[in-house]
N, C-alpha and C positions, 0 to 999 in steps of 0.2 A: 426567469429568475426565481429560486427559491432564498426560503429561510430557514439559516440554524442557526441552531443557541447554541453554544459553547460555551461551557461550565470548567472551569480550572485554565489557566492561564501560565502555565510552568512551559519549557521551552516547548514543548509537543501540542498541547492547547492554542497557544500563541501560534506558534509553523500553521497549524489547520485554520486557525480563524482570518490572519495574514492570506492563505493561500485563497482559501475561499470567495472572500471578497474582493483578490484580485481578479477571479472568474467573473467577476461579475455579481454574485449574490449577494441577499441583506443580512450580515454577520451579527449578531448578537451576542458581545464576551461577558462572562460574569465572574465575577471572583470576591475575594474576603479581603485578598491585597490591595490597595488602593495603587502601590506604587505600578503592579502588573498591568489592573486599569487602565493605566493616564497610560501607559507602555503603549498598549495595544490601542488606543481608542482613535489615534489617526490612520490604523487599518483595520476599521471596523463598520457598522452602519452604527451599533450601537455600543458603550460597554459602560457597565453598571456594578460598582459595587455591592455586594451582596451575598447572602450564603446561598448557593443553589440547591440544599439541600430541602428548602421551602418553598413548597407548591404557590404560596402565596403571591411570593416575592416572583418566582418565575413568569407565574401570571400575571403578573405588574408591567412586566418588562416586554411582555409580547410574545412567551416562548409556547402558547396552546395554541397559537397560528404557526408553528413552525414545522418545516417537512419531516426536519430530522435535526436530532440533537448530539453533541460530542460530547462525552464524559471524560476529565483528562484532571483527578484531583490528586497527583502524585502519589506518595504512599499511603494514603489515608484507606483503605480499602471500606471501611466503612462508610465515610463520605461518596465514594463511588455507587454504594446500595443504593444510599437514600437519595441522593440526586438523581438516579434513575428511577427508581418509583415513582420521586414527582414530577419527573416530565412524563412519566408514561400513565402516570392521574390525571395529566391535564390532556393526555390524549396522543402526544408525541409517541406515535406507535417504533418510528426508526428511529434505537438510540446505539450508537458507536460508543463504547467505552477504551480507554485506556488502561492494561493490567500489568498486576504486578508479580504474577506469580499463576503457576495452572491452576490452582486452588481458586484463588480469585477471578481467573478466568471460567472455571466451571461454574462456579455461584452466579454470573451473570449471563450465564446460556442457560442456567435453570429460571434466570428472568424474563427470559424470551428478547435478549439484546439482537440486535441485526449483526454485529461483528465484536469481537475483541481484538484489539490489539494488543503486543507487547512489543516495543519500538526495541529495548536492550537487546532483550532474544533475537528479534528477528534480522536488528542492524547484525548484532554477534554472528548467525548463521551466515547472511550477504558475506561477510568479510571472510569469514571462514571457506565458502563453496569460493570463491573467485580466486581466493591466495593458494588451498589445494589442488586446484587445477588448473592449469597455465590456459588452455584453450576457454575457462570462462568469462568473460567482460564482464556481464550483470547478473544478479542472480536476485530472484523476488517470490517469497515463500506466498505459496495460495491458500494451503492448507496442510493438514501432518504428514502428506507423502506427496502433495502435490506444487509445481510451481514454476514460474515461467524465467527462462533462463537464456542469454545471448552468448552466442560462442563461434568463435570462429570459423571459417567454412573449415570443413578437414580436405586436405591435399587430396583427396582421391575421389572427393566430392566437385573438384571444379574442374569447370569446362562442360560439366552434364548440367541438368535442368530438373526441377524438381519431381516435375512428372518421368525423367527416364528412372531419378535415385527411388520412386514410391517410399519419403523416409518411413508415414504413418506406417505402412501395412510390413516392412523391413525391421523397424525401430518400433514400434507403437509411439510414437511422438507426431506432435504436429508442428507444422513451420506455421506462424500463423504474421511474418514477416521476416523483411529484409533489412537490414539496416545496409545502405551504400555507403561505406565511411568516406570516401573520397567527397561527396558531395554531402558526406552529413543528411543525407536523404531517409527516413522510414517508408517504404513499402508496404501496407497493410491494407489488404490481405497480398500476398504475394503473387507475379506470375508464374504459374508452373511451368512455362515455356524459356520464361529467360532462361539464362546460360551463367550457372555460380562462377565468380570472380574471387581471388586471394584477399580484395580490398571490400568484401562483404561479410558480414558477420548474421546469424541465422536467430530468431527470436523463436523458441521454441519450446511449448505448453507440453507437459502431460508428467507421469511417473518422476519421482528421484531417480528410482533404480531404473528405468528408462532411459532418461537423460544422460546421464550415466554411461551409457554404451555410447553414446555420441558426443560424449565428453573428452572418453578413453581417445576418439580418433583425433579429435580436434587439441587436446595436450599432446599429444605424437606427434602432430602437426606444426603445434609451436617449439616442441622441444629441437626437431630437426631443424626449425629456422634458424637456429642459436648457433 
């Protein structure tokens, strides 16, 4: 079991600290809202009104024992500074922020943050790669060209086996699973022996522009089911 503090409480704050503690961990919420508070504190270990921008008050609450911390102070981007400063004065070396803009995102890698998120942008791109290409299910950005993406086997991909299709050394892509839809089943890591099915879809890491070429087959794929 670890501990994080999670600082801001808005629907993105709340999801992380909710999810958290449903894993099991000791959750620690803070906020300035009292109503966000009382919201969050039957899925929490702890939550405390307060500004998390005080090293003090963080220290109060238990957050310089904690592994890693969530920054999630909505559009405040100054509130985001200084809440991360002071967790990372009291020694909280992994801190997650939530951003609002790359400006704000660049400010907190010149902090030395462990990740930024930006939930708008990144939900906006999912919704965007899956609605332009029929053969995408999921799509989940890792980084500015990189990201792991589900897609339908393509027609000309099944009845072979991973090891006959070689996608990495063909595609530069990796399959790094299977999702079985019929049994709702994930495969990870996958056999390269089994034999692809129409009723499987392929989890697969690397390039946009990689992906991409194995996108092209698997929208071909669902265009001609139509």
């Amino acid at each position: 079991m670890h501990r994080f503090v999670i600082v801001g409480l808005g629907n993105f704050g709340s999801s992380v600290a909710e999810a958290l503690y449903g894993h099991g961990h000791d959750v620690i919420a803070v906020d300035t809202d009292e109503t966000a508070v009382d919201d969050i504190g039957p899925h929490c270990s702890r939550a405390a009104v307060g500004d998390g921008r005080e090293a003090a008050m963080l220290e109060e609450i238990g957050a310089e024992e904690a592994d890693a911390a969530v920054v999630s102070t909505g559009d405040d981007m100054t509130a985001s500074i200084l809440a991360t400063m002071a967790l990372q004065d009291l020694g909280v070396e992994t801190v997650y922020v939530k951003v609002i803009s790359d400006n704000h995102a660049r400010i907190m890698r010149q902090l030395g943050v462990a990740e930024t998120v930006f939930p708008e942008r990144d939900s906006g791109i999912n919704l965007a790669s899956r609605i332009s290409e029929k053969g995408v299910v999921n799509y989940v950005r890792m980084g500015r060209n990189l990201s792991v993406q589900e897609l339908v086997v393509p027609e000309e991909w099944r009845g072979h086996t991973l090891r006959e299709l070689d996608v990495r050394a063909a595609y530069g892509v990796s399959v790094v699973g299977i999702h079985e839809t019929r049994a709702d089943e994930m495969i990870v890591p996958p056999d390269p022996d089994d034999t692809l099915r129409y009723t499987d879809t392929l989890i697969l890491a690397g390039t946009d522009e990689a992906i991409e070429a194995v996108a092209d087959l698997a929208s071909a794929t669902a265009e001609d089911a139509e």
